[in-house]
SERO-4910 file (N, C-alpha, C, O; in steps of 0.05 Angstrom, whole numbers):
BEGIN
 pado doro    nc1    nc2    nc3   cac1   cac2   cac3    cc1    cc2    cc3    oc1    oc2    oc3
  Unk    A   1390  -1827   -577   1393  -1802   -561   1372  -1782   -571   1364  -1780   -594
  Unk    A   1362  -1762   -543   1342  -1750   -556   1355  -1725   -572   1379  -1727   -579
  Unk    A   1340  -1704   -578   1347  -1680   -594   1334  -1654   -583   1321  -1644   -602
  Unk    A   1334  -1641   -564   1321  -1621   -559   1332  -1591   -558   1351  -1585   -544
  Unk    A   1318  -1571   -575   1328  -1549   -573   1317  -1528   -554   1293  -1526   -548
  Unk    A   1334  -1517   -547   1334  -1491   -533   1324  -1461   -555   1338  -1450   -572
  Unk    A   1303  -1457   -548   1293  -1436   -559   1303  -1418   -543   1303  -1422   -519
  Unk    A   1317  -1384   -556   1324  -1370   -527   1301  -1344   -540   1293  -1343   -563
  Unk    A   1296  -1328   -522   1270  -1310   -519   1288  -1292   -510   1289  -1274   -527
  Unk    A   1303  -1286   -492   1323  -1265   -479   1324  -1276   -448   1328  -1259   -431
  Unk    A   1322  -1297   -442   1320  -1302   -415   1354  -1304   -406   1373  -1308   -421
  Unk    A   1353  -1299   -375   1384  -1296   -361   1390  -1327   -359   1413  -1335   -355
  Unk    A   1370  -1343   -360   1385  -1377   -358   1377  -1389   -373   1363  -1408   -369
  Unk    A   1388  -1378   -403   1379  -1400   -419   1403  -1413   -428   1402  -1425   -449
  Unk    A   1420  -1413   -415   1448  -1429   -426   1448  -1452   -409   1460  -1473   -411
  Unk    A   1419  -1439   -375   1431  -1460   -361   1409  -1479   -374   1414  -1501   -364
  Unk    A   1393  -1481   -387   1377  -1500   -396   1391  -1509   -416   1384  -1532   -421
  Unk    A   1410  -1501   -431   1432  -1528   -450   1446  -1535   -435   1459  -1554   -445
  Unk    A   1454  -1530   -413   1477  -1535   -405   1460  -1566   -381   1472  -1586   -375
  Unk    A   1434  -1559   -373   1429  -1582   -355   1420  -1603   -383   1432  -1625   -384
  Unk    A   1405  -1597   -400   1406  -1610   -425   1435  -1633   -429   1439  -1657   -426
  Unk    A   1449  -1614   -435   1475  -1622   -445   1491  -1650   -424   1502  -1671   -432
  Unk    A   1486  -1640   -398   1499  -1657   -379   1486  -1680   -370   1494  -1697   -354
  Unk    A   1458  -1680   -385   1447  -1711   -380   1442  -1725   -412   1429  -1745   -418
  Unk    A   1459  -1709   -428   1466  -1730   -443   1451  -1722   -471   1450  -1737   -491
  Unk    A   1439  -1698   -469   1420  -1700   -496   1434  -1680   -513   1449  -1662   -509
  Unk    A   1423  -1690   -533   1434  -1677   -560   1421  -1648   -556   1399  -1648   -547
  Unk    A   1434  -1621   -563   1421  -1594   -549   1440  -1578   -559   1464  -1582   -558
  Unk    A   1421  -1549   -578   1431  -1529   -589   1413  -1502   -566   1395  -1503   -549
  Unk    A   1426  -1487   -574   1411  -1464   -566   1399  -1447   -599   1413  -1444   -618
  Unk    A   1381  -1442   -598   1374  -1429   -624   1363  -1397   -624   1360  -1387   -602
  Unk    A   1359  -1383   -644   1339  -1353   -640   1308  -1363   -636   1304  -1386   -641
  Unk    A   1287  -1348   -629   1260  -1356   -620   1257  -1339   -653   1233  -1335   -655
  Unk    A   1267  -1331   -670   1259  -1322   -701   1272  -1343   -724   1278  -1338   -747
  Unk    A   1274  -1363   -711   1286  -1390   -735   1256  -1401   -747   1235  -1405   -734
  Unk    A   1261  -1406   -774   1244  -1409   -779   1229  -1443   -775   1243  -1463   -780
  Unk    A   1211  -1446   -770   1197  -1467   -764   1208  -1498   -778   1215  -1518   -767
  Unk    A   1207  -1491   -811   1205  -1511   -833   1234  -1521   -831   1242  -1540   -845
  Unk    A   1260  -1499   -798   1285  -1507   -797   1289  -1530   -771   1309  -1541   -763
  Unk    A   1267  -1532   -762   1272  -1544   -735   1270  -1573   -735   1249  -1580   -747
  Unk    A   1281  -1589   -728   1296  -1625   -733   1299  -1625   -699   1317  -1616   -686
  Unk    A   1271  -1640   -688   1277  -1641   -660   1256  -1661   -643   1234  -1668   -651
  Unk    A   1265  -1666   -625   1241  -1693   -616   1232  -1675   -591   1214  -1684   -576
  Unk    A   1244  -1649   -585   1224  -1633   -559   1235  -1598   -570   1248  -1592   -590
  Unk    A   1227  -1585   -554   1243  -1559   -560   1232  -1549   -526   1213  -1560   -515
  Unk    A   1245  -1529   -513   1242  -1522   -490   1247  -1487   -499   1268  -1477   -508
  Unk    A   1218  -1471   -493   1221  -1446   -496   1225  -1434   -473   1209  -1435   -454
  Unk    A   1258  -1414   -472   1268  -1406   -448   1249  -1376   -444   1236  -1362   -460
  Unk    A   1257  -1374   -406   1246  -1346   -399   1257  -1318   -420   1269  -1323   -442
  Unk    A   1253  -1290   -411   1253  -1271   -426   1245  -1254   -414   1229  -1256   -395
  Unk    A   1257  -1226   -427   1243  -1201   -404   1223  -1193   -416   1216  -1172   -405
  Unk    A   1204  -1200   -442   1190  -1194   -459   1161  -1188   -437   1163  -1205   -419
  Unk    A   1144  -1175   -434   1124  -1164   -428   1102  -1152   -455   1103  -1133   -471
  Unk    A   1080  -1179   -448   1060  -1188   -470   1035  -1156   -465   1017  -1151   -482
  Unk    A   1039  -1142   -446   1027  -1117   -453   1034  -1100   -459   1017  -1082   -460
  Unk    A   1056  -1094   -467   1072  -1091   -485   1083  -1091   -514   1081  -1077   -534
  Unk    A   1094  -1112   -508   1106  -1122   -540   1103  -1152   -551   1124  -1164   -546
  Unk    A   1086  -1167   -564   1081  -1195   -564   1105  -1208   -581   1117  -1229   -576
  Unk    A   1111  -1188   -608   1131  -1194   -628   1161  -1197   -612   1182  -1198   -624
  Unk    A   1158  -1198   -585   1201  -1210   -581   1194  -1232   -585   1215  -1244   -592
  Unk    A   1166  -1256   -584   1173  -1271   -579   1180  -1292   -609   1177  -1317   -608
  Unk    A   1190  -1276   -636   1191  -1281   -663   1168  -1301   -670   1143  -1297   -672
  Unk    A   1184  -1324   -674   1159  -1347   -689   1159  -1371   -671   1164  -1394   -678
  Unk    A   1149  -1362   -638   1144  -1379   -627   1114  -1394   -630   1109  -1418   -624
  Unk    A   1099  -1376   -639   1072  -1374   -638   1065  -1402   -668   1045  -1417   -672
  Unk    A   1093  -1397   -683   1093  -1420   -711   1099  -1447   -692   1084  -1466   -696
  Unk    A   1118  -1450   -671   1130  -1476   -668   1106  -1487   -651   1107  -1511   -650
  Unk    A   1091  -1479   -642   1061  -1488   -622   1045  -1491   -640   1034  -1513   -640
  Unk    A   1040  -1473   -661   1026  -1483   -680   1021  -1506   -696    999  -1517   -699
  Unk    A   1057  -1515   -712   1051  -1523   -724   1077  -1547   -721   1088  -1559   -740
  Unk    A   1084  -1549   -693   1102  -1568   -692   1089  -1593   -671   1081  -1587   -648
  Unk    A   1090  -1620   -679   1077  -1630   -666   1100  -1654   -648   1100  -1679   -650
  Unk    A   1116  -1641   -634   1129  -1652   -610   1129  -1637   -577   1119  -1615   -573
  Unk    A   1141  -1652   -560   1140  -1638   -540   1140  -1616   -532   1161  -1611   -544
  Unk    A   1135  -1594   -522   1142  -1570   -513   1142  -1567   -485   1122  -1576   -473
  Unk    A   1162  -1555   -474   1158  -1536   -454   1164  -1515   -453   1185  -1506   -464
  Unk    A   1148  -1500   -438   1152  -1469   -429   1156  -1457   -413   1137  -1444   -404
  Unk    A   1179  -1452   -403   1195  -1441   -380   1192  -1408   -377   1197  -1391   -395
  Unk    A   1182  -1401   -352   1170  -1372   -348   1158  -1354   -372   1135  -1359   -378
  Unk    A   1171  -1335   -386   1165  -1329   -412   1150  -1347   -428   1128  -1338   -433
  Unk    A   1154  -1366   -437   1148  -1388   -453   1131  -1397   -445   1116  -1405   -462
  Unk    A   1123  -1404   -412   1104  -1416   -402   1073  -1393   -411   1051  -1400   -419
  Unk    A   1081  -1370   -406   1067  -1341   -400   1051  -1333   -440   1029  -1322   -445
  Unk    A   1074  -1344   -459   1067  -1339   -477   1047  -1365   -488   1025  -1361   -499
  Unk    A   1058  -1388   -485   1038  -1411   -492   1006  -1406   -482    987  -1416   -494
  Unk    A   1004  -1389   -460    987  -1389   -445    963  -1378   -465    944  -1388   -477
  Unk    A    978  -1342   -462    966  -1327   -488    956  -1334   -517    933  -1331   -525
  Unk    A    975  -1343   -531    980  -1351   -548    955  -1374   -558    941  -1373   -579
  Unk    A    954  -1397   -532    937  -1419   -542    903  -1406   -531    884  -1421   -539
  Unk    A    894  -1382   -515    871  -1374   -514    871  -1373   -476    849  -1373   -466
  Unk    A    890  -1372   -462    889  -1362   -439    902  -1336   -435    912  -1323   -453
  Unk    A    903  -1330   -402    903  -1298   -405    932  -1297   -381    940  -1317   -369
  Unk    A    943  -1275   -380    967  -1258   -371    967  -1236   -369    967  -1218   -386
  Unk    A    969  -1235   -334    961  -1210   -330    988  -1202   -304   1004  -1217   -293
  Unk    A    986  -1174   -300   1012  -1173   -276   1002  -1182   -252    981  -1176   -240
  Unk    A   1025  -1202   -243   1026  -1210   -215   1008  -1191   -198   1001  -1168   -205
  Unk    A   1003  -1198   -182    986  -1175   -149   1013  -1183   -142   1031  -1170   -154
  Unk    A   1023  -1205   -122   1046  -1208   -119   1075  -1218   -135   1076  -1242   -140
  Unk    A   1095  -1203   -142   1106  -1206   -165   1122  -1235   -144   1124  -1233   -120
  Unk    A   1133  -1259   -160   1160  -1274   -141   1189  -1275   -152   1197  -1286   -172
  Unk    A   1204  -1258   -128   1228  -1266   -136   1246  -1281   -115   1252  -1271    -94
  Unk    A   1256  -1310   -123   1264  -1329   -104   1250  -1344    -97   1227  -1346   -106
  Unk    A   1262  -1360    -75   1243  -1384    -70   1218  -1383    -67   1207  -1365    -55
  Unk    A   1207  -1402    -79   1180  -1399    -82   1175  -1437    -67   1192  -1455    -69
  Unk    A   1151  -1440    -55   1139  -1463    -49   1121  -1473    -75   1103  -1457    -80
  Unk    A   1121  -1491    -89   1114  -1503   -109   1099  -1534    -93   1108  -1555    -83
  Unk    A   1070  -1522    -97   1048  -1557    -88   1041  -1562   -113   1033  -1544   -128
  Unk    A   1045  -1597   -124   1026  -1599   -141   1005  -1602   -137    996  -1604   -115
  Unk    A    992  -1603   -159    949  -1608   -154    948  -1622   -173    925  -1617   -181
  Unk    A    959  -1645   -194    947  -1657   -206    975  -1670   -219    997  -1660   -222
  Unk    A    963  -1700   -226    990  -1721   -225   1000  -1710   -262    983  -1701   -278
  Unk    A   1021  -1713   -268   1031  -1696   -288   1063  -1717   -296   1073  -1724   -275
  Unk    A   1078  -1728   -320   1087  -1740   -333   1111  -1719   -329   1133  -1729   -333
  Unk    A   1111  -1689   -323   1122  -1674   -320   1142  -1670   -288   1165  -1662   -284
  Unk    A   1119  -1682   -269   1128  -1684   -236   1127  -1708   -233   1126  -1714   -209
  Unk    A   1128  -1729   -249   1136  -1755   -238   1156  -1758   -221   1177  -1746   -226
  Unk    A   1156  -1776   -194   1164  -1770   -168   1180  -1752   -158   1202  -1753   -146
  Unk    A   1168  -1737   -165   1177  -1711   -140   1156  -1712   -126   1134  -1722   -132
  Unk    A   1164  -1700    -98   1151  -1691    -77   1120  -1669    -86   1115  -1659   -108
  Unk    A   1109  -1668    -67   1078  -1655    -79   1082  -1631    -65   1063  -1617    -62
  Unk    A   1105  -1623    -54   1117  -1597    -50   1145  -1604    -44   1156  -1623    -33
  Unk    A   1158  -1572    -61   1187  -1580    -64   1182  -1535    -62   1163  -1518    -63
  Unk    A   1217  -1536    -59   1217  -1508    -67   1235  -1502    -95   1256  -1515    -99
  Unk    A   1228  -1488   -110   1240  -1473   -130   1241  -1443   -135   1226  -1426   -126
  Unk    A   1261  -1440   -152   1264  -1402   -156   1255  -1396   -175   1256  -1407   -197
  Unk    A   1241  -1368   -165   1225  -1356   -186   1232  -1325   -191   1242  -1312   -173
  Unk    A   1227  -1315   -215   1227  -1287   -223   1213  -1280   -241   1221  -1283   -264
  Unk    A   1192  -1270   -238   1168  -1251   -247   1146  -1236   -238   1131  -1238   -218
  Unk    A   1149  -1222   -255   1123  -1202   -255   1091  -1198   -258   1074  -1185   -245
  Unk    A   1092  -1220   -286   1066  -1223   -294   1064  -1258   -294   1085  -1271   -293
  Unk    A   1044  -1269   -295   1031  -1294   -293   1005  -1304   -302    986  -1289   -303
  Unk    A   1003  -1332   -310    982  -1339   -325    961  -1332   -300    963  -1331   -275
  Unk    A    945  -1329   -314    912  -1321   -296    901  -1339   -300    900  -1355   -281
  Unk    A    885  -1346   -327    863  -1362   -339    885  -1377   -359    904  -1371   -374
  Unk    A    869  -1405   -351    880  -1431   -370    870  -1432   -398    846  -1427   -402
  Unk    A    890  -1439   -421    879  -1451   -445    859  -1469   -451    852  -1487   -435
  Unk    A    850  -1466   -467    825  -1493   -460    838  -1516   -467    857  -1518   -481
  Unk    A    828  -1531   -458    843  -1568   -450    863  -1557   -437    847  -1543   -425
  Unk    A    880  -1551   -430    895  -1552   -404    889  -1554   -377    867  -1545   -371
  Unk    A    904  -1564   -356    902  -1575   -332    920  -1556   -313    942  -1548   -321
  Unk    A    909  -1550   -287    922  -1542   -272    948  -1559   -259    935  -1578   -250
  Unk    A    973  -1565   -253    985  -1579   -246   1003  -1575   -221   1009  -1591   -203
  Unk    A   1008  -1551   -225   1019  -1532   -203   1017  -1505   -192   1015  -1485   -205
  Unk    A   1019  -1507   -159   1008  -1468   -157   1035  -1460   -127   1052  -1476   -118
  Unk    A   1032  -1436   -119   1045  -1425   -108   1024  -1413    -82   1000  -1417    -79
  Unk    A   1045  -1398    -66   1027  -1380    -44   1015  -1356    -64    992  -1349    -64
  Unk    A   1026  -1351    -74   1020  -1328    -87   1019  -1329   -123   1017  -1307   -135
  Unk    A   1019  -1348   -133   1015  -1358   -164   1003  -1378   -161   1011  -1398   -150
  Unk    A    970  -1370   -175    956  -1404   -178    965  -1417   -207    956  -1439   -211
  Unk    A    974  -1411   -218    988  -1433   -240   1013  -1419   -246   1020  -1398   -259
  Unk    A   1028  -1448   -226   1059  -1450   -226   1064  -1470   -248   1085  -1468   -261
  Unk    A   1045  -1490   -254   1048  -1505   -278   1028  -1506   -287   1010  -1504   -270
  Unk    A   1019  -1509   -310   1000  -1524   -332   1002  -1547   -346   1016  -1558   -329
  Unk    A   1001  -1564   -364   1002  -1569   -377    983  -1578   -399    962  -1577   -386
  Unk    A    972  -1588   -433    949  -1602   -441    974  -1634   -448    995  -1633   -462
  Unk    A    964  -1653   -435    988  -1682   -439    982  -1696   -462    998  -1712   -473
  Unk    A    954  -1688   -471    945  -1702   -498    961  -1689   -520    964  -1700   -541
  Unk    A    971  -1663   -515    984  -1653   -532   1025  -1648   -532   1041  -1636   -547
  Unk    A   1027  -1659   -514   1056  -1658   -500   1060  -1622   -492   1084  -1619   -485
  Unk    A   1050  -1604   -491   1046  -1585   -483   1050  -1587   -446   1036  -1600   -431
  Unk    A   1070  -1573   -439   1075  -1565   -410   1090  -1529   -411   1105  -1518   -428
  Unk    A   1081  -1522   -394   1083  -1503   -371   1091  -1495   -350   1079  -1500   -330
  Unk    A   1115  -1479   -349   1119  -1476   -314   1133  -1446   -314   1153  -1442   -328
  Unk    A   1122  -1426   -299   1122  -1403   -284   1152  -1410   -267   1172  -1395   -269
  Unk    A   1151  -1423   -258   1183  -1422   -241   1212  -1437   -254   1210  -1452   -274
  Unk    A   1240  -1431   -243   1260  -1444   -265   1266  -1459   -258   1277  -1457   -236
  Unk    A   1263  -1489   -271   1274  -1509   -260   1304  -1518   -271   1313  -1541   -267
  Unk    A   1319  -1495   -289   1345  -1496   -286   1357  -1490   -266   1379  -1501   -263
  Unk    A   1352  -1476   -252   1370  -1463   -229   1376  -1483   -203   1361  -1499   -192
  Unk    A   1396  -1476   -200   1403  -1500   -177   1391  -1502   -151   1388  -1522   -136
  Unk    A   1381  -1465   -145   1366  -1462   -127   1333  -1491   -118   1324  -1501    -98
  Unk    A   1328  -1491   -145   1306  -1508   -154   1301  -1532   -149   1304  -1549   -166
  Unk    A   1290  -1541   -118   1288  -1581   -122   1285  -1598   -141   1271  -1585   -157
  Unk    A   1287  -1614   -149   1289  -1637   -166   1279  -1621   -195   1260  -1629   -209
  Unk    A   1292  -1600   -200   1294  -1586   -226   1308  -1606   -259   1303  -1607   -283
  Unk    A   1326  -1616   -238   1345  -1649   -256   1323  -1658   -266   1320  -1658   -291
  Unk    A   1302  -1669   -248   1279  -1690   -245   1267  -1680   -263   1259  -1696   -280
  Unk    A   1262  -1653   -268   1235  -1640   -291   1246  -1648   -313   1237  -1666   -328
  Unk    A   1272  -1633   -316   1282  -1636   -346   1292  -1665   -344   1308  -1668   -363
  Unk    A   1291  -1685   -333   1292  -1714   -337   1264  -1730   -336   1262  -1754   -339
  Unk    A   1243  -1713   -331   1226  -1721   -349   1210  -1710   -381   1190  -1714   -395
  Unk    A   1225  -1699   -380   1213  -1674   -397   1234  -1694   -420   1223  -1696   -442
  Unk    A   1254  -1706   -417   1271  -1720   -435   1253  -1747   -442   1250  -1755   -465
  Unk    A   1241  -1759   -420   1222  -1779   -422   1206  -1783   -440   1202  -1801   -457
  Unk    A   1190  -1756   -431   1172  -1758   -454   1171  -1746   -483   1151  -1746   -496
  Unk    A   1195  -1737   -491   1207  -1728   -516   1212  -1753   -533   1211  -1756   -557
  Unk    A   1219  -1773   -509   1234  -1803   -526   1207  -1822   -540   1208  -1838   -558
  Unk    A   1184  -1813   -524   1150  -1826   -532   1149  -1829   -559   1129  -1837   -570
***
């Protein structure tokens, strides 16, 4: 069985990310995003959204900036988390022109271990303000919106993924599907 923790940042659905965790079977805590690194025993960690605003204040996001650093398993980054990896690894975040809240149309643009069969448009819900602009280097575009060109990222050489929209929410197509692959490749 895998082991994946829930990093929480302050996001409104980060229980639902243990809780879809939880119901397909994986081993799943929720933790503080200020635990320290040298405490984490995990084969993925999934960093939840947050109302944190990086022009602002970078420090809500504690020692997330340690577990990218210097942890070498899966990650994903769910809104917040997607927004801070971005920063963090040398891309940029800036406020939306158009902010999305709710359904959003989600096309992929590039085949991803992440969207394994899903549809190459599906809809999912979204809530934000600000959004990645400019990619990390080695990262890949994966997913975009009408109005967000990177709805996903990811770098795959590094198990590093990304996504701007929630794929806990039920609103969300084959959201199961993400975090059942996102389990996949944790088990690698």
């Amino acid at each position: 069985m895998s082991r994946i923790i829930v990093v929480d940042n302050g996001g409104q659905w980060t229980h639902r990310e243990w809780r879809v965790l939880k119901e397909m079977g994986v081993e799943t805590e929720i933790i503080k995003n200020n635990t320290p690194v040298n405490s984490i025993k995990a084969d993925g960690i999934v960093l939840s959204g947050g109302t944190a605003n990086f022009s602002y204040d970078e420090r809500m996001l504690g020692s997330v900036s340690e577990y990218l650093d210097q942890l070498s398993i899966p990650i994903l980054g769910i809104c917040v988390g997607h927004q801070f990896m971005s920063i963090h690894l040398g891309g940029e975040v800036k406020r939306a022109i158009k902010p999305e809240f709710g359904k959003v149309i989600i096309e992929l643009k590039s085949d991803s271990e992440l969207f394994k069969n899903i549809p190459k448009k599906f809809v999912a819900w979204a809530s934000h303000n600000d959004e990645v602009t400019s990619l990390p280097p080695s990262f890949i575009l994966t997913a975009s919106s009408d109005n967000c060109l990177v709805e996903a990222m990811e770098d795959g050489s590094k198990s590093l993924y990304g996504v701007q929209f929630h794929p806990e929410v039920e609103h969300t197509e084959y959201g199961r599907k993400i975090f059942s692959n996102f389990v996949d490749i944790c088990k690698k």
